[in-house]
MMTF fields as JSON, N, C-alpha, C and O atoms, coordinates in Angstrom:
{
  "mmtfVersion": "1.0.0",
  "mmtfProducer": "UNKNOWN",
  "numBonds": 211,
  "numAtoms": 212,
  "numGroups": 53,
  "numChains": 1,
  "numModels": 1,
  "chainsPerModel": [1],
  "groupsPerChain": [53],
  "chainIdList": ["A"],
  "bondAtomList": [4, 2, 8, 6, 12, 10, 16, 14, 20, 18, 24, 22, 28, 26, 32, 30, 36, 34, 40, 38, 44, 42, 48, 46, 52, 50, 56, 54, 60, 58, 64, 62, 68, 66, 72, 70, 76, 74, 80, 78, 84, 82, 88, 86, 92, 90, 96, 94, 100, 98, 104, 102, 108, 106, 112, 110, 116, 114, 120, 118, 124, 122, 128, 126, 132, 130, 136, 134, 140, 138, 144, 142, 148, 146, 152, 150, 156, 154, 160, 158, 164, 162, 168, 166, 172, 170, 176, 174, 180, 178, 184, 182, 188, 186, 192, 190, 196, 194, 200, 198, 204, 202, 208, 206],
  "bondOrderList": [1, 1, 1, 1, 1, 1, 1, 1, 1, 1, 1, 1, 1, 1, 1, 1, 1, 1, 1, 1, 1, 1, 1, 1, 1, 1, 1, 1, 1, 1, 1, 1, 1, 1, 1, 1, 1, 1, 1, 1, 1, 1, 1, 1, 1, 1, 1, 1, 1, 1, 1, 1],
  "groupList": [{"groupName": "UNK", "atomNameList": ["N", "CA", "C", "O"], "elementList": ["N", "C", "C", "O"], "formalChargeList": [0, 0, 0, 0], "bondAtomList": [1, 0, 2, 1, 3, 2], "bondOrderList": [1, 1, 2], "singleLetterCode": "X", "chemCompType": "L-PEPTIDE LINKING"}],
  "groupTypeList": [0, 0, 0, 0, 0, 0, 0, 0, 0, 0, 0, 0, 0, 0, 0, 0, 0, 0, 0, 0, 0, 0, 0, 0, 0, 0, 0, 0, 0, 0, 0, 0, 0, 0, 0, 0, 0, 0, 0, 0, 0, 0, 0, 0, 0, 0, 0, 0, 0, 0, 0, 0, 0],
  "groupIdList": [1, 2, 3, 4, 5, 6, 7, 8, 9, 10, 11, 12, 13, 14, 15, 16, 17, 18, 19, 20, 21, 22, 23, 24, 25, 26, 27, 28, 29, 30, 31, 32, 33, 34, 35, 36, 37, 38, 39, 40, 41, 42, 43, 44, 45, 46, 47, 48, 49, 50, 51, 52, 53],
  "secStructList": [7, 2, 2, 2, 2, 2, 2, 2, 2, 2, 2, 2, 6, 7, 7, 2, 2, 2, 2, 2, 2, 2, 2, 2, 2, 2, 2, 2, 2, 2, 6, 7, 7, 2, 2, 2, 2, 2, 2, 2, 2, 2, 6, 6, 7, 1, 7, 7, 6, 6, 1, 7, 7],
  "xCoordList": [-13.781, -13.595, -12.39, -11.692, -12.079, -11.188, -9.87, -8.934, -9.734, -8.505, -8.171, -7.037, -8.96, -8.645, -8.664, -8.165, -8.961, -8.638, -7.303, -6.526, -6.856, -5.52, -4.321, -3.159, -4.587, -4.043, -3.479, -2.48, -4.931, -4.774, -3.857, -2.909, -4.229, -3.942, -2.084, -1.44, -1.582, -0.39, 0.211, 0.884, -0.024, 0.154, 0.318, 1.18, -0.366, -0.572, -0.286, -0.499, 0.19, 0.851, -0.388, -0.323, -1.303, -2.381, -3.392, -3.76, -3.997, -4.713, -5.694, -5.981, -6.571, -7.609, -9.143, -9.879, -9.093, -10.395, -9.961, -10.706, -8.523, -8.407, -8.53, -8.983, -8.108, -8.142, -9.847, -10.392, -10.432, -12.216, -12.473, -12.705, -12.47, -12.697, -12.539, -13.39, -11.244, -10.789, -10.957, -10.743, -11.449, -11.949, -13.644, -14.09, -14.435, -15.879, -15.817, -16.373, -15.037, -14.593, -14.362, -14.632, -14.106, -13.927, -15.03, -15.647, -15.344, -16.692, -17.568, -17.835, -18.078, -18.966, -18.376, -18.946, -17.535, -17.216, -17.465, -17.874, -17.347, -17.124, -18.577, -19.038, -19.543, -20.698, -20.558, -21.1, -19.723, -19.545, -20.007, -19.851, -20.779, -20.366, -19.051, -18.033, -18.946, -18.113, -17.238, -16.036, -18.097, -17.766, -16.724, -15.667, -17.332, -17.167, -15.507, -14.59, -15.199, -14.252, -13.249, -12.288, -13.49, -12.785, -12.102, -10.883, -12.927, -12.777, -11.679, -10.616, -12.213, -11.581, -9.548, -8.652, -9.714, -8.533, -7.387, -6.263, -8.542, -7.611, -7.155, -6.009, -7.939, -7.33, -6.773, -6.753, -6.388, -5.867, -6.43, -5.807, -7.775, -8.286, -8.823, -9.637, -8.361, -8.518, -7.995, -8.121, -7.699, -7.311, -7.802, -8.814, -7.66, -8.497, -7.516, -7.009, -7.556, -7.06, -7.215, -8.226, -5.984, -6.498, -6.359, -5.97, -6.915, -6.993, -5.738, -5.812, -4.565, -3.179, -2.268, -1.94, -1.819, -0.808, 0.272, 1.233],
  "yCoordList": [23.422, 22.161, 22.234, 21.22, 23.003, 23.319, 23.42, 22.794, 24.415, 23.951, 22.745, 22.323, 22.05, 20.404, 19.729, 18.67, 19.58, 18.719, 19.402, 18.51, 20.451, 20.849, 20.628, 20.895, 20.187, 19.679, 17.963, 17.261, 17.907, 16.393, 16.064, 15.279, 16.641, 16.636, 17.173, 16.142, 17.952, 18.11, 16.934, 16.018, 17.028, 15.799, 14.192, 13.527, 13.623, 12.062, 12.264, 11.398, 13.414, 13.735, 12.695, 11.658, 13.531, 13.506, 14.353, 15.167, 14.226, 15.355, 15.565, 14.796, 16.829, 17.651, 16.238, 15.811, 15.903, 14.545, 13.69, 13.327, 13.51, 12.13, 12.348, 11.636, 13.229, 13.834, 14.449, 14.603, 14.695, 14.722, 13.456, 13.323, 12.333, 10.975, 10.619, 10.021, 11.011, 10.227, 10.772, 10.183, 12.229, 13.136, 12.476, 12.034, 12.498, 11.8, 10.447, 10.318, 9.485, 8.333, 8.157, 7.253, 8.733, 8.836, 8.886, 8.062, 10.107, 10.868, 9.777, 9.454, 9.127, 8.421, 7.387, 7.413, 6.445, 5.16, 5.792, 4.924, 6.88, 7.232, 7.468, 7.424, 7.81, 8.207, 9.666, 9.923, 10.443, 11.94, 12.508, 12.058, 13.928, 14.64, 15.299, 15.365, 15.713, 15.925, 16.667, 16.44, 18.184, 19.549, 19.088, 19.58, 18.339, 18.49, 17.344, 17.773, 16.374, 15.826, 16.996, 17.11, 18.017, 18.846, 19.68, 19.847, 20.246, 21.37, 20.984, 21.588, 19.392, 18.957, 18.374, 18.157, 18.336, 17.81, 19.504, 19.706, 20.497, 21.976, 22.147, 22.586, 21.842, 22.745, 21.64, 21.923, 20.511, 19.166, 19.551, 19.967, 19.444, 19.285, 18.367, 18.366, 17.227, 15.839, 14.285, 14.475, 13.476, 12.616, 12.058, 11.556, 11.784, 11.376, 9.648, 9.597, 8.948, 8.013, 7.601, 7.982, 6.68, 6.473, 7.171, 6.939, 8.536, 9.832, 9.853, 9.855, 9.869, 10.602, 9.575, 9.134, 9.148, 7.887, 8.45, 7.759],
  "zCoordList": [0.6, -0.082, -1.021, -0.999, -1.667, -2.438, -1.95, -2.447, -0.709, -0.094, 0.493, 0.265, 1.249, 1.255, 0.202, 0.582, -1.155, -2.052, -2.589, -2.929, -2.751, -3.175, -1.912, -2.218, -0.632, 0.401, 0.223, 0.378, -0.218, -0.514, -1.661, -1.697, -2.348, -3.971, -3.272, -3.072, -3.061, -2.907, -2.0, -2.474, -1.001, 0.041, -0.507, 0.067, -1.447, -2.146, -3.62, -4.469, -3.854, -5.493, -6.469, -7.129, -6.144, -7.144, -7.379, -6.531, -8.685, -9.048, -8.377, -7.459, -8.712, -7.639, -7.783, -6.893, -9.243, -9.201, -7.771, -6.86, -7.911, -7.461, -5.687, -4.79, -5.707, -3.803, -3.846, -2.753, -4.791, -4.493, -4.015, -2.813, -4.882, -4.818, -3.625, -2.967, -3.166, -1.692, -0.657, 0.402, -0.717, 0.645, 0.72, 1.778, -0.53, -0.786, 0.133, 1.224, -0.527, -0.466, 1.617, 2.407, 1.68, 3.553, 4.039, 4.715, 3.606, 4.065, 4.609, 5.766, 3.012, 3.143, 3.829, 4.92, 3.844, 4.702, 6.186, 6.957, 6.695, 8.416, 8.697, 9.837, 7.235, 7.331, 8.243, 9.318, 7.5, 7.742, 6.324, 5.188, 6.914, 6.16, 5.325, 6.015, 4.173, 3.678, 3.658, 3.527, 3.865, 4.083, 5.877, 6.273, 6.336, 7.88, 7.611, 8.311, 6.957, 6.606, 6.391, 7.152, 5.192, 4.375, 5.417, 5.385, 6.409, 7.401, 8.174, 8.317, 8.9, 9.616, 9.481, 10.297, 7.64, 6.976, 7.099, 7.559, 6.349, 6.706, 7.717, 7.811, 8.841, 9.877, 11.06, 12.258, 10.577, 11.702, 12.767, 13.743, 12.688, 14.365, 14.773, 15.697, 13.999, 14.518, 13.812, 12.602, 13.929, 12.99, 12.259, 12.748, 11.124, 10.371, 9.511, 8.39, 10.166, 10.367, 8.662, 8.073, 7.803, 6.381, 5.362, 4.217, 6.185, 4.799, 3.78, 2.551, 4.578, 4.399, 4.527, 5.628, 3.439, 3.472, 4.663, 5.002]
}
């Protein structure tokens, strides 16, 4: 989890709250798990349409 919110957080030049918020913030709209969002954001093994300006 941590390395995807500092992904995020580098990627949308915002802080580690604000890329929690918006990895959460997915999660729940796709009605995914979170961890499984996070995994999926590290290692691009799939798109995650939204996430990533």
């Amino acid at each position: 989890m941590e390395q995807a919110k500092g992904k995020l957080a580098e990627r949308q030049n915002i802080d580690m709250e604000q890329a929690f918020t918006t990895l959460r913030g997915y999660a729940r709209s796709h009605n995914r798990r979170l961890s499984d969002v996070a995994r999926a954001f590290i290692d691009d093994s799939e798109p995650l349409p939204g996430l990533v300006a």
